[in-house]
PAROMI-146523 format. One line per field, with one value per residue (C-alpha): residue number from 0; x, y, z. Coordinates in Angstrom, 1 decimal. Layout:
BEGIN
resi: NUM  ...
x: X  ...
y: Y  ...
z: Z  ...
***
This chain:
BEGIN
resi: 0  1  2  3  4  5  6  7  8  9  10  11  12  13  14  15  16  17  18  19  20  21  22  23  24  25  26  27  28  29  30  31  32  33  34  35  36  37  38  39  40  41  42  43  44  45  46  47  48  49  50  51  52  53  54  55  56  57  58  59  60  61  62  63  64  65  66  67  68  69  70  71  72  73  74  75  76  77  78  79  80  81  82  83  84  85  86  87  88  89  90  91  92  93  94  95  96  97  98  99  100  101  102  103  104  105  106  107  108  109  110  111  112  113  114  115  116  117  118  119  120  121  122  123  124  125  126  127  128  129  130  131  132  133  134  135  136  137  138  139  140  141  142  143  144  145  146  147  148  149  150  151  152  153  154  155  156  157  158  159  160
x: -46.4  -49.3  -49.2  -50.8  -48.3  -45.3  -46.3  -46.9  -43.2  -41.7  -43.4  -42.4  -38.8  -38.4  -40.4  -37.7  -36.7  -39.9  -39.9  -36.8  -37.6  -40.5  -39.2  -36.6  -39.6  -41.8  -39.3  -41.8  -42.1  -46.0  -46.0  -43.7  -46.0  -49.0  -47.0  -45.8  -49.5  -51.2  -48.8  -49.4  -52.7  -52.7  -50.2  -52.3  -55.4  -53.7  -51.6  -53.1  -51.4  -48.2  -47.1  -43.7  -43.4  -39.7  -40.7  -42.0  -39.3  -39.3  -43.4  -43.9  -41.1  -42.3  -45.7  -44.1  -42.4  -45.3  -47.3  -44.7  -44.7  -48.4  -48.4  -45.5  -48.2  -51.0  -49.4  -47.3  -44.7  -41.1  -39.6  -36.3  -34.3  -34.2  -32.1  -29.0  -29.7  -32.8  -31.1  -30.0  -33.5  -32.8  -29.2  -29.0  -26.2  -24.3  -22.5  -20.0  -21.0  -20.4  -22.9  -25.2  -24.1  -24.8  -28.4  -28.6  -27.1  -30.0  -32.8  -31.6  -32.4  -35.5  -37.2  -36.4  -32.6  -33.2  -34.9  -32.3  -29.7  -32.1  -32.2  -29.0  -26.9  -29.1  -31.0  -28.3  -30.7  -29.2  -29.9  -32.2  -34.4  -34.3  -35.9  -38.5  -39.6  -39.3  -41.0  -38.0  -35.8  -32.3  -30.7  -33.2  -31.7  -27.7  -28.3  -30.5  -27.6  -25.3  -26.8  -28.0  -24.7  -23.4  -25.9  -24.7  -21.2  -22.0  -24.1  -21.1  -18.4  -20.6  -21.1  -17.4  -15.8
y: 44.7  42.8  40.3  42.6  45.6  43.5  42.3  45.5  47.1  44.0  44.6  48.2  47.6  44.7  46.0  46.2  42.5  41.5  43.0  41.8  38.4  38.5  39.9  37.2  34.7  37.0  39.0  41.9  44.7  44.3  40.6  40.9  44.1  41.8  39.0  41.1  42.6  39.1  38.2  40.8  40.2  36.8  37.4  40.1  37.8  35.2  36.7  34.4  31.8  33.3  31.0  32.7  36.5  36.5  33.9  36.8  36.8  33.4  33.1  36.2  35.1  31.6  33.1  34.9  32.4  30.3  33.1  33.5  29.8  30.0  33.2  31.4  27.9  29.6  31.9  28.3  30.4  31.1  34.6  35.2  38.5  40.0  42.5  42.0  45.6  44.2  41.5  45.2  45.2  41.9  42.8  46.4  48.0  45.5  46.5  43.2  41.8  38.3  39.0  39.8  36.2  34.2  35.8  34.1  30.6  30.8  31.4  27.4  26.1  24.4  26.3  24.4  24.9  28.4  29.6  28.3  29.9  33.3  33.2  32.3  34.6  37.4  37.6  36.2  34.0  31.4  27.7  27.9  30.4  29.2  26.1  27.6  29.9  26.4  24.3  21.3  20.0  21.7  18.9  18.8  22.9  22.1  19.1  21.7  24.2  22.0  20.6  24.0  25.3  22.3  22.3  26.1  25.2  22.8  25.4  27.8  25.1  24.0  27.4  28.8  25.7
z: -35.6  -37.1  -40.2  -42.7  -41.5  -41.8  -45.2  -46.6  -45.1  -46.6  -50.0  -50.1  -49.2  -51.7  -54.8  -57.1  -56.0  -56.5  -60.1  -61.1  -59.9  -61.9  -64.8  -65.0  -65.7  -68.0  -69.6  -70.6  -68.3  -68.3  -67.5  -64.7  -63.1  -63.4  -61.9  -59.0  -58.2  -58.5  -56.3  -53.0  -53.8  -53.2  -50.4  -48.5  -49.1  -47.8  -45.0  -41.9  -43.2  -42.8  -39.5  -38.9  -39.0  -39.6  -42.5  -44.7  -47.6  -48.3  -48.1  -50.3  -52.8  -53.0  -53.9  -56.6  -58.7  -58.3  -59.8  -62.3  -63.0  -63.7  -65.6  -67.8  -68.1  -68.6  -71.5  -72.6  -74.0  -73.9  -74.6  -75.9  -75.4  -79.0  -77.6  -75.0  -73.1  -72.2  -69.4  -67.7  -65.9  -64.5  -64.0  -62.7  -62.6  -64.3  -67.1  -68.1  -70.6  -68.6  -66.7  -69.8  -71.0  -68.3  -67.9  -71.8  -70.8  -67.9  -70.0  -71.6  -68.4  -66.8  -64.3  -61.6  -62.5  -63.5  -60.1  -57.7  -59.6  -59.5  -56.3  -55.6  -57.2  -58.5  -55.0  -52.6  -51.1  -48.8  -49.4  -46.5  -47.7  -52.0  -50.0  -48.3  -51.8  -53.4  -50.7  -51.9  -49.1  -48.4  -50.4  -53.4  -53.7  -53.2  -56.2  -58.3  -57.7  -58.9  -61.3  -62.6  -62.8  -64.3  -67.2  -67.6  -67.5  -70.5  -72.4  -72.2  -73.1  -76.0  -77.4  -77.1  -78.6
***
């Protein structure tokens, strides 16, 4: 199977992980379909240099939350949920309202924090992979993990006290 082929399967298997990744950043519906569609465009225009062919999640996901990252500079803003049913698109399926609260507590966090817990628990990424979307070594992810849930720890100590 050639590049382009096998980056276009991918895409259409893993749209709604795409969106939902990309939603997580924007938090509008729009935002998150521009985000997604800049990113296969840059991914299909780029597709040569894809050196691995079994590297095709982590390449196309790290182009994403790059995009995001730049859609989120370039707009310098940060959006709040005003309503809790809204985390539900980032969250399907979940209906605790745990879940709905720790989705909050993550929107506190940096984005370096913020995406290795994204793709850690919301996109069961392993370590290996969160550091090839993030391009940071293996042990820059396991101390951002950490740390990340650490600082969310704190949040949710601070607020229920």
């Amino acid at each position: 199977m050639e590049k382009k082929q096998l980056l276009e399967s991918f895409i259409h298997d893993n749209l709604d992980r795409a969106y939902r990744l990309a939603y997580s950043y924007t938090r509008e519906s729009a935002s998150a379909e521009d985000v997604v569609s800049d990113s296969i465009v840059k991914a299909l225009s780029n597709i040569e240099t894809l050196q691995k062919l079994e590297a095709v999640k982590p390449w196309f996901f790290r182009i994403l939350v790059n995009t995001a990252l730049s859609y989120l500079r370039k707009e310098k803003r940060i959006v709040y949920f005003e309503r809790p049913e809204e985390m539900e698109q980032i969250l399907p399926g979940k209906e605790d309202s745990s879940d709905l609260m720790i989705a909050e507590f993550l929107e506190m966090l940096e984005p370096k924090y913020k995406t290795v817990l994204i793709l850690r628990f919301f996109e069961d990424m392993s370590l290996k992979e969160i550091a090839d979307v993030t391009g940071e070594s293996i042990n820059t992810v396991k101390t951002r993990l950490y740390r990340g849930l650490k600082l969310l720890r704190i949040e949710m100590e601070d607020t229920y006290e």
